[in-house]
KOLLUMLO-958129 format. One record per residue: x, y, z of N, C-alpha, C, O in turn. Coordinates in pm, whole numbers, plus 50000, padded with zeros to 5 digits. Atoms other than C-alpha are relative to their C-alpha. Layout:
<loses>
XYZXYZXYZXYZ/...
</loses>
This chain:
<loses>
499805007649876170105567404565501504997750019502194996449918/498674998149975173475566504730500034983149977500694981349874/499735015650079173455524904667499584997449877499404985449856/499975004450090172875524304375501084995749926502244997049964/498815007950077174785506204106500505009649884501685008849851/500064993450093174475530803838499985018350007499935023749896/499984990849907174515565404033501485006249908502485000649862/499464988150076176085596303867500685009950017500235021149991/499254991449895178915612704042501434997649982501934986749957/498504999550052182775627503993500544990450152500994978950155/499825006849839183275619104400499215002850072498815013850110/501004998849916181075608904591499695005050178500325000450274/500104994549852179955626004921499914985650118500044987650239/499835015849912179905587805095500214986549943500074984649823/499335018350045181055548705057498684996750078498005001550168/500975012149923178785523805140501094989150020501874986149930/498905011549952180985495905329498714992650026497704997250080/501145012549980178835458705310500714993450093500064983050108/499125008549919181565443005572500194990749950501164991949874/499585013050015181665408705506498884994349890497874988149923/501165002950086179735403205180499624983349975500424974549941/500155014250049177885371105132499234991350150498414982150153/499715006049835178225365405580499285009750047499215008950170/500584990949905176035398205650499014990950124498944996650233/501115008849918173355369905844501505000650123501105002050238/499525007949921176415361906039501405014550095502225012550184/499244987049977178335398506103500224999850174501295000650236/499725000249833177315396406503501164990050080502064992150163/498585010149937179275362706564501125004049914502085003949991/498854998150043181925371806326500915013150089502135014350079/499664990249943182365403006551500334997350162500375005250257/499825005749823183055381806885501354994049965502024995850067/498484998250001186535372506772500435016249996501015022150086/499384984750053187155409506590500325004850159501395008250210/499334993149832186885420306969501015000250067501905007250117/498485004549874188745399607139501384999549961502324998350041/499014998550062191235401706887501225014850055502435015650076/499534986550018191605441006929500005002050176500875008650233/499705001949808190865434807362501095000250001501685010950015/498275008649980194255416307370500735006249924501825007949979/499104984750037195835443407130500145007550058501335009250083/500504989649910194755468707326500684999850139501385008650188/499625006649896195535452407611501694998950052502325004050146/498505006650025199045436607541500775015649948501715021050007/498984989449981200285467107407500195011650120501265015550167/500294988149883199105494307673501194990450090502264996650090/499445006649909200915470407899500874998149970501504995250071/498375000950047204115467007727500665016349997501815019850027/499294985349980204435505607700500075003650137501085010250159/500344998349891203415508808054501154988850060501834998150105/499015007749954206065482208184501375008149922502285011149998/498764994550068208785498207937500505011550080501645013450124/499954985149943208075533508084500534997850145501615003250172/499685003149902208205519908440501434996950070501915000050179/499075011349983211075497208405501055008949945500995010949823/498404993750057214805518908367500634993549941501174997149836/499445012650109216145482608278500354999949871501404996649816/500435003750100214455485307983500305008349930500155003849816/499954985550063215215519807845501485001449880502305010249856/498835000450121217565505707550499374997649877498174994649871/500514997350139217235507407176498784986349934497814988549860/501155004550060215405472807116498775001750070497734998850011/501664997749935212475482207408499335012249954498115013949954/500854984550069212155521507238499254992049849498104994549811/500465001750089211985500906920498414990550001497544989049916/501395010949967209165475807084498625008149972497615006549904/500844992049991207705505607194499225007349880498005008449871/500034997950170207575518306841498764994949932497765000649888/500675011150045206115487906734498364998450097497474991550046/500905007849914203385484407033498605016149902497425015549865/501284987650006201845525006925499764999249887498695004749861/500135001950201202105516406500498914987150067497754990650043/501115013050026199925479306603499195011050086498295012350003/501244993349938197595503606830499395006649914498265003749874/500674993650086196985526206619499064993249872497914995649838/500655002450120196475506706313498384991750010497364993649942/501205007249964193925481106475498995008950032497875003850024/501204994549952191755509806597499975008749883499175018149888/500604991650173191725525706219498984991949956498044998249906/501225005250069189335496606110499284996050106498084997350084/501075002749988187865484106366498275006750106497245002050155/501264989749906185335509606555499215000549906498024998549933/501115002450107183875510806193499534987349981498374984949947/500845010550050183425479206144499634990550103499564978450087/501145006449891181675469806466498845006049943497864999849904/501264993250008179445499206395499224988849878498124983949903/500455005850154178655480406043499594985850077498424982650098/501175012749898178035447006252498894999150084497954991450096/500835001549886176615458606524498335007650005497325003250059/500644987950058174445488306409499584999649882498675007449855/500114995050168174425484106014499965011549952499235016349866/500034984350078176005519806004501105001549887502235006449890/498744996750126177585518305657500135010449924500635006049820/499594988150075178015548805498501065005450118500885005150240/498944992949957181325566505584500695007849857501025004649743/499904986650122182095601505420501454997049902502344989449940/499045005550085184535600905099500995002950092501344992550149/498974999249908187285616805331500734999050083501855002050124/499715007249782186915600905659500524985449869501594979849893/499565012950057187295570105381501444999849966502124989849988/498974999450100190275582005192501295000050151502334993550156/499404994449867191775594205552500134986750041501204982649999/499605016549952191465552505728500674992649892501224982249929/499615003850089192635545105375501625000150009502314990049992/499044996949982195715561005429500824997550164501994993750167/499635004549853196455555405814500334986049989501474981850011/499155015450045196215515105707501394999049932502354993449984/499225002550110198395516605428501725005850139502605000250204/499144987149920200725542305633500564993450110501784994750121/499845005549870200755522205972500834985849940501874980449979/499565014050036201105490705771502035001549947502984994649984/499014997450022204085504105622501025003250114502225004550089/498924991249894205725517105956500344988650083501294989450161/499715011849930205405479406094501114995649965501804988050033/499395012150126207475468105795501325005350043502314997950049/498634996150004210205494605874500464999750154501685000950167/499815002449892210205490806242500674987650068501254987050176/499425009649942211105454406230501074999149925501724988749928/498685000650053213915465206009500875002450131501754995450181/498984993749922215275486106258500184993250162500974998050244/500205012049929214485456906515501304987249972501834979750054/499245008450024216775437406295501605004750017502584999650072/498574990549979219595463606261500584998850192501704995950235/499295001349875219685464406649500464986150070501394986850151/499805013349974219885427506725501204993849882501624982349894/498624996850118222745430006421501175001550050502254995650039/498824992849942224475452806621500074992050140501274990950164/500105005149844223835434807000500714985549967501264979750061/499295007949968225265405906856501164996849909501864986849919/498785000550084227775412306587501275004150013502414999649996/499044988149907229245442206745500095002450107500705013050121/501154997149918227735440607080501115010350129500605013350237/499464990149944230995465607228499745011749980500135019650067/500594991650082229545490107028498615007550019498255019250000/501644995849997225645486407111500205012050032500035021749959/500984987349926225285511107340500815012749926499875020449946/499294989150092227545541007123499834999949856500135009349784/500224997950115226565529506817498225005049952497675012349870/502014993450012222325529806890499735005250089498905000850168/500114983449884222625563607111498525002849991498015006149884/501684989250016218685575607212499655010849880498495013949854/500364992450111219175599806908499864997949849499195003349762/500505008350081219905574206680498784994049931498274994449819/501425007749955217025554406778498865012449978497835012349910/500854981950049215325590406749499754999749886498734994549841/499694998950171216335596906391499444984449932498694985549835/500535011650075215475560106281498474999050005497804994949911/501425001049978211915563206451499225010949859498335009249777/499934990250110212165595206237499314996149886498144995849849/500255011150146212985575705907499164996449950498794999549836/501265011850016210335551605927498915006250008498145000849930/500834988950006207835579105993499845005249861498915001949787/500174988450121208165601605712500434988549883499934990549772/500105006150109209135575505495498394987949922498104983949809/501335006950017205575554705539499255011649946498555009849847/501024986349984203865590305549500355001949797499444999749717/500104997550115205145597705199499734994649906499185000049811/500275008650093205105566105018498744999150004498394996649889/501355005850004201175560205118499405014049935498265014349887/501014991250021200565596305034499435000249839498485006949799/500534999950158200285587404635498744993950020497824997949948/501525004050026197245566904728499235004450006498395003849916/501104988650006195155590804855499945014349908498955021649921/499824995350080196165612904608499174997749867498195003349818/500345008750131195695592804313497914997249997497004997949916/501555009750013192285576704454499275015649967498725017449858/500364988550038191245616004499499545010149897498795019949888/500124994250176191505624504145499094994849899498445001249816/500905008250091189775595803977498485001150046498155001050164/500754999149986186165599403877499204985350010499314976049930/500625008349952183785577004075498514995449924497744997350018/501224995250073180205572103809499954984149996499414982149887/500525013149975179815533903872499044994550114497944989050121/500735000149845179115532604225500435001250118501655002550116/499094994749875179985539204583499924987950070500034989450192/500245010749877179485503704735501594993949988502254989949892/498455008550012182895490304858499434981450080498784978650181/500525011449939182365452904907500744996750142500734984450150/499414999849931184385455605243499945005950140498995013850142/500584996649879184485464305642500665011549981500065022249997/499694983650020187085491805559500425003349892500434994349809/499504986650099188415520005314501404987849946502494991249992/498735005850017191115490605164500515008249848499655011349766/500034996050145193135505904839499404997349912498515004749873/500355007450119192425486204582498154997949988497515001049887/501404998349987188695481304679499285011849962498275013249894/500164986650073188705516104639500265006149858499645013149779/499504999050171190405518504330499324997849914499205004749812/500665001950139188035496204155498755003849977498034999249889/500984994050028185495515404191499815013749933498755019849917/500364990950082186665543203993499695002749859500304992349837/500375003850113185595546403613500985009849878500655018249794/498664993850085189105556903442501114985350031501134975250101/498735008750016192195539603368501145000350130502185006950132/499115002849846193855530203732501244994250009501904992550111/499045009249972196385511403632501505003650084502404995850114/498624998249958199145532803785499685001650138500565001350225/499815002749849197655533704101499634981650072499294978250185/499945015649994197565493104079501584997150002502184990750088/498635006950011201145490203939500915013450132502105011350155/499034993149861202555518704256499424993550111499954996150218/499755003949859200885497304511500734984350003501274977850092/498505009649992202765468804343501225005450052501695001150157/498684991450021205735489904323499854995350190500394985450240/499445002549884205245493304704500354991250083501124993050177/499985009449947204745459204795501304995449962502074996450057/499905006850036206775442404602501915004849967502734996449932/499174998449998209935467304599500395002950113501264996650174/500234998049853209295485604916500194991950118500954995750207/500505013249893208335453205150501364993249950502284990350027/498775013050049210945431904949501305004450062502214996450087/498764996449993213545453805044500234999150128501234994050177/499555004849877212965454805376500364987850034501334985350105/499605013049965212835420105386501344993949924501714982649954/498634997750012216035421405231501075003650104502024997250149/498754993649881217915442705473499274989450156499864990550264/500615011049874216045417205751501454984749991502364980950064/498975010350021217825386905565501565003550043502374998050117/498494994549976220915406005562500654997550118501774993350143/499204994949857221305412605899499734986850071500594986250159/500075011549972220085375706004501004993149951501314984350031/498735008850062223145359905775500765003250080501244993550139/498984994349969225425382605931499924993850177500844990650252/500405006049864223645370606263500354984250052500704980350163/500225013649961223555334506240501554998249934502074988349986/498745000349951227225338706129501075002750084502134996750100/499365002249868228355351706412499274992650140499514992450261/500655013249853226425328006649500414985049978500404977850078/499445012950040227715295206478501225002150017501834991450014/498104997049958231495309006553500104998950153501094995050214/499744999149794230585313006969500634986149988500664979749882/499385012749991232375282007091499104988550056499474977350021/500905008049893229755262907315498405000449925497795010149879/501735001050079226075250607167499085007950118498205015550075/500984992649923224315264707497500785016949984500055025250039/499794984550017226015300607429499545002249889499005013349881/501124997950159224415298807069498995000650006498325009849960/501785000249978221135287407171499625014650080498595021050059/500404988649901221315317007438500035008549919499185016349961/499664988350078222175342207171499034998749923498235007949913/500825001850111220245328906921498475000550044497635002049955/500944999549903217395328807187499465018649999498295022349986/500324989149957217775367707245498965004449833497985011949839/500805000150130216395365906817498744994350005498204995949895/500895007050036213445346406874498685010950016498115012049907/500914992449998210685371906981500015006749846499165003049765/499884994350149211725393106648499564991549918498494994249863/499945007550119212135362606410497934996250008497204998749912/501575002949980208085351206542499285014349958498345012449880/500734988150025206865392006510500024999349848498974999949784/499795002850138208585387006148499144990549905498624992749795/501515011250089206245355206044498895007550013498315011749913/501444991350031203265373906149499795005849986498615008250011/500114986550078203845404505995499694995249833498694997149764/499744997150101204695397905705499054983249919497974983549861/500955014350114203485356605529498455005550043498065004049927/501105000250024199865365905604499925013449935498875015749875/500604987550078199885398905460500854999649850500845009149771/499145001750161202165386905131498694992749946498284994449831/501315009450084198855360905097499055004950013498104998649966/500984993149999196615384905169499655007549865498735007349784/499834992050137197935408804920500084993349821499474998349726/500345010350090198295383504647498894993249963498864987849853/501105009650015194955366504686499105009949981498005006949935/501054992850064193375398904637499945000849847499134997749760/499164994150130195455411504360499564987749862499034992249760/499875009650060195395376604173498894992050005498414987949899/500515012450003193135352304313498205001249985497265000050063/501394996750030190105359804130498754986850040497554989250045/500855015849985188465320204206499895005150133498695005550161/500395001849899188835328504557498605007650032498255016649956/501084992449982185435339904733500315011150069501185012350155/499694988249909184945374804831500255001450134501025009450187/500144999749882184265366805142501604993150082502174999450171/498635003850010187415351405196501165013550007501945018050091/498824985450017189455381905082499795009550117500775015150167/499994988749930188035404705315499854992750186499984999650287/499485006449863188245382505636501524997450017502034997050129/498605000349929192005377605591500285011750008501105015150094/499334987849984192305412405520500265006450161501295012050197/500334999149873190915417005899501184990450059502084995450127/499285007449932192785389006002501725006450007502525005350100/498274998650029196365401805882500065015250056501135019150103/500154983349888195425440306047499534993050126499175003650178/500155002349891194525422806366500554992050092500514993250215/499365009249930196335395606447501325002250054501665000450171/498414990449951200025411706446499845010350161500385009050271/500354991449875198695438806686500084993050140500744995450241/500335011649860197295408506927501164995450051501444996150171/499165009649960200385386906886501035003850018501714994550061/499204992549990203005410506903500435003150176501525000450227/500065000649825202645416807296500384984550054501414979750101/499505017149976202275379007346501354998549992502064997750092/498605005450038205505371707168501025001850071501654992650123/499584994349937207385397607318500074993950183500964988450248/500285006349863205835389507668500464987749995501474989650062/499505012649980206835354007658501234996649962501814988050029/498455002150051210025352207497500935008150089502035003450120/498824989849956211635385807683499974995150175498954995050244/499825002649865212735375808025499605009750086498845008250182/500044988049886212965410008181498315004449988497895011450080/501534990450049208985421008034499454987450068498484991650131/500365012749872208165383708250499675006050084498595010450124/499914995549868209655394508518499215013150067498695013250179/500864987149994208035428208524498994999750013498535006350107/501685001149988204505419608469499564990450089498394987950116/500775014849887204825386908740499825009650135498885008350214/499574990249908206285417708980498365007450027497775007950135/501174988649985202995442008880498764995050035497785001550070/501375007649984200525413808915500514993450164499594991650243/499125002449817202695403009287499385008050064498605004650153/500324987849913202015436709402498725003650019498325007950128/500794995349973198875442909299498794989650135497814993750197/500685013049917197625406209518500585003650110499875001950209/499534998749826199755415809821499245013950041499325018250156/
</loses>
């Protein structure tokens, strides 16, 4: 039997995903946020690329980098959750080892391309207000090219050890992942060999990887908030320091729920399962959602734009 516990296999031809173990009675209402979560993703970003594209205004290095940012949260939100409606809505849990190993890697991959996107988010708001004679010759469209680049092939390669790794190890315990999707480690512990190096490389990635960005983040915020405490006037600071605030808010909700996410798996063996695998959802869905918001409300000109498209469409 493909659920079984004891089931006799190098890799198995399918996963069983339980979604929300412990809460299956309750999968339908738990799936009336998941929606509206990924609506208003969906939503908020289409509409920020679609105002960007429109808008010539806008056609400078931090709106390509928004843009960046709007198709990495699209994408990643629609890697888990079309499966894991089906699994609420339907109870279709089996998904093949490959299609598994494949959303396995797109998370990890996407997640990673958020992390380097709001580097290069930070680098330009670095340059707009450190150097800001400079912006436009120093972050040229090919720049901004080449960095999109970067951050590409550098997520793409670092995630590719996981699917690698998971690929190799023999599976003879069982195929049930207690979870809505394909997460590493969930995967991991279900193989019946010695894993530890694909435990200590997704430390490695977190923990050198992530850190570093959030390193070169700090960096470029010191360098920031020292040249904004030198302007001469407190309302020319606040205004400057103003053009940082959308970023610094995308920055909290990227990153503290998915450091306690990752930790509370990794570590927090007292916590309940059920627990673990609702923030996991929460910390892939919420960024996506709130990311548009932020943006939208903080950026003056992406206001103005969407009060304009909703004007027009009433007259």
């Amino acid at each position: 039997m493909s659920d079984s516990n004891t089931t006799d296999f190098t890799n198995p031809s399918t996963f069983i995903l339980l979604g929300v173990p412990g809460l299956e009675v309750a999968h339908v209402w738990i799936s009336i946020p998941f929606c509206t979560m990924y609506a208003l993703a969906v939503l908020g970003n289409f509409t920020i690329l679609f105002i960007v594209k429109m808008e010539p205004s806008l056609h400078g290095p931090m709106y390509y980098f928004l843009c960046m940012l709007a198709v990495t949260d699209l994408v990643l939100s629609t890697s888990i959750l079309p499966k894991t409606l089906s699994i609420f809505w339907f109870n279709s849990r089996e998904i093949d080892f490959s299609a598994c190993l494949t959303q396995m890697y797109f998370i990890h991959c996407f997640l990673l391309m958020d992390s380097g996107i709001l580097v290069a988010m930070a680098l330009d708001r670095y340059v707009a207000i450190c150097d800001p004679l400079r912006h436009s010759t120093t972050l040229t469209n090919s720049v901004v090219a080449n960095i999109g680049l970067a951050v590409v092939l550098r997520s793409g390669m670092l995630v590719l050890p996981y699917v690698l790794l998971a690929r190799r190890w023999p599976y003879c315990r069982t195929n049930i992942i207690p979870h809505t999707h394909c997460e590493h480690m969930a995967v991991v512990k279900l193989a019946c060999a010695d894993t530890r190096v694909s435990s200590y490389y997704g430390l490695f990635v977190i923990f050198c990887v992530i850190s570093l960005d959030v390193f070169f983040i700090a960096m470029s915020y010191s360098q920031i908030l020292r040249a904004i405490f030198s302007l001469p006037t407190r309302d020319t600071r606040l205004k400057t320091f103003g053009t940082c605030g959308s970023h610094l808010c995308a920055i909290l909700v990227f990153y503290i729920p998915g450091l306690f996410s990752s930790l509370t798996y990794r570590f927090g063996q007292s916590v309940p399962l059920h627990f673990h695998v609702l923030m996991a959802n929460v910390y892939l869905l919420v960024p996506p959602m709130l990311n548009p918001i932020i943006y939208g409300v903080k950026t003056k000109q992406i206001q103005d734009r969407v009060l304009r498209l909703f004007t027009h469409k009433g007259t």
